[in-house]
C-alpha distance (Angstrom), angle and dihedral (degrees) to the residues before:
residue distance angle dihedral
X1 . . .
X2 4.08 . .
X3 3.89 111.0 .
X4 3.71 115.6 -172.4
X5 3.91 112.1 -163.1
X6 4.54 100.5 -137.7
X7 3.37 137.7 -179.2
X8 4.18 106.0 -129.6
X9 3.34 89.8 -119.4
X10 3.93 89.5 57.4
X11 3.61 100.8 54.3
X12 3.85 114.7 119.1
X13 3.57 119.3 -113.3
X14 4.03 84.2 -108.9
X15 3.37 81.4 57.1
X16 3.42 91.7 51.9
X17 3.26 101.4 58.1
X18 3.67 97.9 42.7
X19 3.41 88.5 56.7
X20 4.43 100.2 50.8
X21 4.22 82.1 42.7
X22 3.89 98.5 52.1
X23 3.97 86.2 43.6
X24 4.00 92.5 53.0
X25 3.81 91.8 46.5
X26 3.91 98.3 47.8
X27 3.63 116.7 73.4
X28 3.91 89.9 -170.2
X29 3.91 84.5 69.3
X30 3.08 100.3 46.8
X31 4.41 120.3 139.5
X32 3.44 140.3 42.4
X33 4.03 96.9 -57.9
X34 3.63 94.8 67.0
X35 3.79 95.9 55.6
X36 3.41 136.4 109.1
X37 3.50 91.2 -123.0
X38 3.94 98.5 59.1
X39 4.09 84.5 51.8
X40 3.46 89.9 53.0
X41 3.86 96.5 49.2
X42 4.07 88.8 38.7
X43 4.21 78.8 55.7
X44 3.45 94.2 50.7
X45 3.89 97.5 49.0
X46 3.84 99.6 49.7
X47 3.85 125.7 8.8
X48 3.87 102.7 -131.6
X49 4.05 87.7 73.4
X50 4.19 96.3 130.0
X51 3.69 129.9 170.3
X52 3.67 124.2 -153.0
X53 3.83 111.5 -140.2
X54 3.86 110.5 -162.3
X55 3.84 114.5 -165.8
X56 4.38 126.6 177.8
X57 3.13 114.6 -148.2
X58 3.51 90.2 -14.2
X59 3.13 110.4 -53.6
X60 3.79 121.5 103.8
X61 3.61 114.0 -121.5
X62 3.97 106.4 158.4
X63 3.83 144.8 17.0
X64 4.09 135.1 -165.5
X65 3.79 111.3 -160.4
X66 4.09 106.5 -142.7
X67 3.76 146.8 171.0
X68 4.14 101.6 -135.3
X69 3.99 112.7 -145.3
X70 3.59 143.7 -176.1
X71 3.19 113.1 -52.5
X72 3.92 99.4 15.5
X73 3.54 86.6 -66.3
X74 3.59 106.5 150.9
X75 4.01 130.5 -174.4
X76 4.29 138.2 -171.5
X77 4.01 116.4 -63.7
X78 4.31 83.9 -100.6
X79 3.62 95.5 34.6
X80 3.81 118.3 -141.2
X81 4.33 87.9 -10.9
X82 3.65 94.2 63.8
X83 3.89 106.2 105.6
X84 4.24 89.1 -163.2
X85 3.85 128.8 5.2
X86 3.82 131.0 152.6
X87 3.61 134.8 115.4
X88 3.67 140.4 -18.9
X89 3.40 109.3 -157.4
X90 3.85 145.3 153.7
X91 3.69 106.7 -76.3
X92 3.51 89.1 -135.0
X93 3.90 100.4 51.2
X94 3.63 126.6 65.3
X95 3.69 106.4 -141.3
X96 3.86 115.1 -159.6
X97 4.00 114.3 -143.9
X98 3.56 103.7 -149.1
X99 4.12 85.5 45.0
X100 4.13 73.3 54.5
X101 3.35 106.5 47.1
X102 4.36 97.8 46.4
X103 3.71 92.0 66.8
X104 4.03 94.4 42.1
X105 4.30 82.5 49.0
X106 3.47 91.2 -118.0
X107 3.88 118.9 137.9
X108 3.69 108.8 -167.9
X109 4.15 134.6 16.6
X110 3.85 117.7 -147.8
X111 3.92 117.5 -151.0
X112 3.86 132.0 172.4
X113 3.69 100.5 168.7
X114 4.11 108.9 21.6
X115 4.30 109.5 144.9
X116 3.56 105.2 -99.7
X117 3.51 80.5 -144.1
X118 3.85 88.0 89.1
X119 3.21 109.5 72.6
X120 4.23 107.1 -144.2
X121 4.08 80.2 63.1
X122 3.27 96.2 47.1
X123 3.97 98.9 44.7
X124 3.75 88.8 52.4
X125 4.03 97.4 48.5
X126 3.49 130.7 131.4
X127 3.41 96.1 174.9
X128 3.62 129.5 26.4
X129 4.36 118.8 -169.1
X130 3.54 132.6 159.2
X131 3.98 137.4 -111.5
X132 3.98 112.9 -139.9
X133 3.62 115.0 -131.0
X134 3.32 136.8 178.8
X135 4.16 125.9 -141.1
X136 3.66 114.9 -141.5
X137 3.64 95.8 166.1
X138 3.95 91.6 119.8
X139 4.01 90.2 44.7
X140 3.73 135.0 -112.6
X141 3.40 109.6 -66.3
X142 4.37 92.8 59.4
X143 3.56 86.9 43.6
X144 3.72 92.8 55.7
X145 3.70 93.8 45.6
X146 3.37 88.6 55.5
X147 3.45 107.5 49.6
X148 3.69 91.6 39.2
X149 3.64 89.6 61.8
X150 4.19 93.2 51.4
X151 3.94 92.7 36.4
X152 3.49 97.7 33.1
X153 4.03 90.2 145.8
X154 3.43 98.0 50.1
X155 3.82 103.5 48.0
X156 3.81 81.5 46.0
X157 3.32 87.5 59.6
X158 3.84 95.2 47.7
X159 3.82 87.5 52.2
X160 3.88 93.7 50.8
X161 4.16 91.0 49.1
X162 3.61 89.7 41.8
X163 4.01 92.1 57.2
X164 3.50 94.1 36.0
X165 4.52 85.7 59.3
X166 3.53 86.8 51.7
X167 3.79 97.4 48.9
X168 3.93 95.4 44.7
X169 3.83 106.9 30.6
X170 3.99 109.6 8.2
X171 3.96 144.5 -58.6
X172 4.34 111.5 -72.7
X173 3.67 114.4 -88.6
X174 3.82 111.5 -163.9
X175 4.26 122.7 -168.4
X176 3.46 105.8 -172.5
X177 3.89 83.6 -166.4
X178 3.87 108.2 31.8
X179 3.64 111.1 -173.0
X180 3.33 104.4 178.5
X181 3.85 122.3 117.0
X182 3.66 89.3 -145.2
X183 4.07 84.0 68.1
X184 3.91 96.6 51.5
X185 3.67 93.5 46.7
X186 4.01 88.0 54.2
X187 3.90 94.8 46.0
X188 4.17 90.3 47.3
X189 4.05 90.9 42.5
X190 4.04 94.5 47.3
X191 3.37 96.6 45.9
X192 3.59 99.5 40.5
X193 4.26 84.7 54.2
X194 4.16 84.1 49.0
X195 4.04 86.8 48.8
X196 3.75 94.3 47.5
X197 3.85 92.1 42.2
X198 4.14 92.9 52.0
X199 3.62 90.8 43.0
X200 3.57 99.2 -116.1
X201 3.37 139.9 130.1
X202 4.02 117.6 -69.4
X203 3.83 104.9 -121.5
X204 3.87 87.7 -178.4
X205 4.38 87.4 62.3
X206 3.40 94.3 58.4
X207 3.69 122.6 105.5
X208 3.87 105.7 -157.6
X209 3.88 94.1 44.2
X210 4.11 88.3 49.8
X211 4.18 81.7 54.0
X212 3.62 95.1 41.9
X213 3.91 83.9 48.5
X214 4.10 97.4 51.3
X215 4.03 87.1 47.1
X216 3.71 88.2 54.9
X217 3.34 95.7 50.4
X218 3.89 93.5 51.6
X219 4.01 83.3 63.7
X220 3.41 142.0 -108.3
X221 3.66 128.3 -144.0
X222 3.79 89.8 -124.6
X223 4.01 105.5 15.2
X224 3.95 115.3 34.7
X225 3.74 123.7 159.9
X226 4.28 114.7 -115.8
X227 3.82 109.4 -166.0
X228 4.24 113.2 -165.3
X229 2.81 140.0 -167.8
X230 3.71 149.2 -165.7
X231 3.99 129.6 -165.9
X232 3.62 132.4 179.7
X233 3.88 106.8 -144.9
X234 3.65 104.3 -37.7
X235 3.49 95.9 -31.5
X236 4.00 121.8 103.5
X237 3.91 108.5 -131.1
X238 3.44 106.0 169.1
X239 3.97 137.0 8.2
X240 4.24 119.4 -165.4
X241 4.17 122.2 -176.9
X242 3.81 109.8 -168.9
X243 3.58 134.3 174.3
X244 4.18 117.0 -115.9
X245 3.66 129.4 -173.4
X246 3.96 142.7 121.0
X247 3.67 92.9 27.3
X248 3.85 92.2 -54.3
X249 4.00 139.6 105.4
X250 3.40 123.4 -159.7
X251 3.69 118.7 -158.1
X252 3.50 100.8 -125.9
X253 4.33 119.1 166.3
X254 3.23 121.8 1.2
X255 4.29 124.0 -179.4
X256 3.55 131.7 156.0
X257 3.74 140.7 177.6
X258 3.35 110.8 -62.5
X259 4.08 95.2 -147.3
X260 3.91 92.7 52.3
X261 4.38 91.1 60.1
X262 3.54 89.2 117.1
X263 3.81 101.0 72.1
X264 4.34 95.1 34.6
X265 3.55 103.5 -120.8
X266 3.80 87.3 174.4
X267 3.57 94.3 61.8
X268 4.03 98.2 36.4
X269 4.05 80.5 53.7
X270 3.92 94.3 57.7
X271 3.91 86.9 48.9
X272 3.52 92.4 54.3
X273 3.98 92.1 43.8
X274 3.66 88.7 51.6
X275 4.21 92.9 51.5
X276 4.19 83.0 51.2
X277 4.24 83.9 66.6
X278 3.63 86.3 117.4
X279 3.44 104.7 58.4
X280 3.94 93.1 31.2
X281 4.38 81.7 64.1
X282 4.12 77.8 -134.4
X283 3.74 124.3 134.0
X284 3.70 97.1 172.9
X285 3.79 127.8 37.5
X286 3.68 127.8 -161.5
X287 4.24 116.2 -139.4
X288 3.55 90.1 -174.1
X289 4.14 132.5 -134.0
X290 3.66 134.9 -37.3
X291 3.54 123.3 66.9
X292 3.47 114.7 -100.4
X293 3.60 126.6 155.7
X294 3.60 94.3 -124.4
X295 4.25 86.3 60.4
X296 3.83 88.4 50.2
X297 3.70 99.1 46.5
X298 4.25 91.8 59.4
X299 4.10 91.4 30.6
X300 3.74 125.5 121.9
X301 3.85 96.3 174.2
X302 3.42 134.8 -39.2
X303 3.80 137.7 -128.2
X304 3.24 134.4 -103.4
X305 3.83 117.9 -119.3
X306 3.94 137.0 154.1
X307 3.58 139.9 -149.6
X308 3.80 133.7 -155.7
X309 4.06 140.9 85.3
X310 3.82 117.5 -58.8
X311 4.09 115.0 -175.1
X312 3.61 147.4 89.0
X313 3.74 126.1 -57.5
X314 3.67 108.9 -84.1
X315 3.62 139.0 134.8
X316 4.00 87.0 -101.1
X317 4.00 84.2 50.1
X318 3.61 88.9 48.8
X319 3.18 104.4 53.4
X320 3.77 96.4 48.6
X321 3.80 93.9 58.2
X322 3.77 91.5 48.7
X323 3.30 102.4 52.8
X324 4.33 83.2 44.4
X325 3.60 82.7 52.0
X326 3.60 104.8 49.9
X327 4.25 85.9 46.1
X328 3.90 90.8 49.8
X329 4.36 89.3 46.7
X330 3.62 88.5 46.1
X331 3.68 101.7 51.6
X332 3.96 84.4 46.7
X333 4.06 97.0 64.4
X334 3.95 105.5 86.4
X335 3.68 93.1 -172.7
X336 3.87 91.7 66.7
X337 4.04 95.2 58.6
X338 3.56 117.7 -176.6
X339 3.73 81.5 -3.1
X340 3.83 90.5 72.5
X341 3.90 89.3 61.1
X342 3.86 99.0 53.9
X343 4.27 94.0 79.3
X344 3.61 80.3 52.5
X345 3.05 99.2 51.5
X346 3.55 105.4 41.4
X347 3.82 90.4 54.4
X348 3.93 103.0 50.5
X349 3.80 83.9 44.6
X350 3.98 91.1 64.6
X351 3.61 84.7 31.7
X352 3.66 90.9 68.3
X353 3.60 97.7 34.0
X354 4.16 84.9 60.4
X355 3.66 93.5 43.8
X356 3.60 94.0 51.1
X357 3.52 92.2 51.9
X358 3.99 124.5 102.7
X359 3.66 129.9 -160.3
């Protein structure tokens, strides 16, 4: 095999090609993130943005879009922000990663959302989750019925908070695309407060994602940024940007004011996103991991995906599964408590901090 380490914006119109034909055959890759439009905005937000091209015999017939690190460390095209990412690859060729990565001189590939669906990620995984989706493919109003008629409480619920908003502060105003600076600055500041609060890193801080976001929001053919947003009266109660593209949207950030809780303008928001499948050209829309209830209550399926450290052995290999390792033993000794969380902890919290990072 011949691996050729590219920017995006270096890739040959061959290339090209290969690359927007493999995506359209391969359901695994399937959305916005697997584009060569998200590579190219990913490029233009913070220059270590690389593709592998893998060609037999050659002929190209896959590519993995990376970030390369110290060490041969290398992360998702996106880095720790990119909801799905893997490879795009031939459908009829399986293309092994680590027999990837050796010729690019790369030891060891980090993934915490790559379809299990293909099967190098799914062999390697030491952790397997799934994203919840939702299948508009026969439109709104049979979705609705449907869900209505499993979850009849919750969207019950919904409808009770929703009238109860409109009675006590004003009737719903929805902008499928909002504009207005005043709604960016709300999204950013409420979920930078929810970041701080939980401890985590502040997505909202960070200079190459705000880039990556303003590129996005210029447009892509097959990755564009959509910010909503849903008012009650006058006032702004919630705020969502998500990612569209190849007949796909990806839930992506999603804050709202903190005061209005009580009526779930978060949730009324996604409803009203989901209506808007038309003119989003999307008939299936990712809500994205964790279980939550509020995921499971608008769900249709999920996806499969997996999350560990695929590569060949190598002190950077190495010391990736170890520190996995000593995470996965600790959260398996009961008699520790919350005392079993704390490697954990401690290692996905410089985890992040690295993968937000940008040379």
């Amino acid at each position: 095999m011949q691996v050729d380490l590219k920017r995006p914006s270096e890739l040959t119109g061959a290339e090209q090609q290969a690359w927007d034909q493999f995506a359209r055959d391969d359901p695994s890759a399937a959305g916005p993130n697997f584009s060569r439009s998200f590579a190219e905005a990913v490029e233009a937000a913070r220059p270590d943005a690389r593709v592998a091209v893998a060609r037999l015999r050659g002929s190209v017939v896959g590519f993995l879009p990376l970030h390369p690190g110290l060490g041969g460390h290398a992360r998702p095209l996106g880095g720790p922000i990119s909801d799905l990412h893997g490879l795009v690859v031939r459908p009829d060729v399986y293309l092994d990663v680590p027999g990837l990565l050796a010729p690019a001189h790369l030891s060891a590939f980090a993934f915490h959302a790559a379809p299990a669906l293909q099967p190098t990620f799914f062999r390697a995984a030491d952790e397997h989750d799934g994203v919840h989706a939702v299948d508009l493919s026969s439109g709104f109003a049979a979705y609705e019925a449907d869900r209505r008629a499993l979850k009849d409480k919750a969207f019950k619920n919904l409808d009770r908070r929703a009238r109860k908003a409109d009675r006590e502060i004003g009737a719903p105003v929805f902008q499928l695309h909002d504009q207005r600076p005043s709604a960016w600055e709300s999204l950013t500041a409420w979920k930078s407060a929810q970041y701080r609060a939980a401890g985590h890193p502040d997505v909202f801080a960070c200079d190459w994602v705000l880039r990556l976001f303003k590129v996005l929001r210029r447009g892509g053919p097959d990755a564009r940024l959509v910010v909503s947003s849903l008012s009650f009266g006058d006032r702004l109660a919630a705020v969502h940007a998500g990612l569209a593209g190849r007949g796909v949207f990806q839930f992506w950030f999603s804050a709202y004011d903190p005061a209005l809780a009580p009526y779930s303008p978060g949730q009324q928001l996604r409803l009203e996103i989901l209506k808007a499948h038309g003119a989003l050209e999307a008939a299936e829309f990712h809500l994205g991991r964790g279980d939550y209830q509020q995921k499971r209550d608008l769900a249709t399926h999920q996806i499969a995906v997996a999350a560990g450290v695929v590569g060949a052995p190598s002190a950077t290999w190495l010391a990736i599964r170890a520190a996995r390792a000593v995470e996965e033993a600790a959260s398996r000794m009961p008699l520790l408590g919350t005392l079993s969380a704390v490697p954990g902890k401690a290692f996905r919290r410089i985890d992040r901090f690295t993968a937000f990072h940008a040379p």
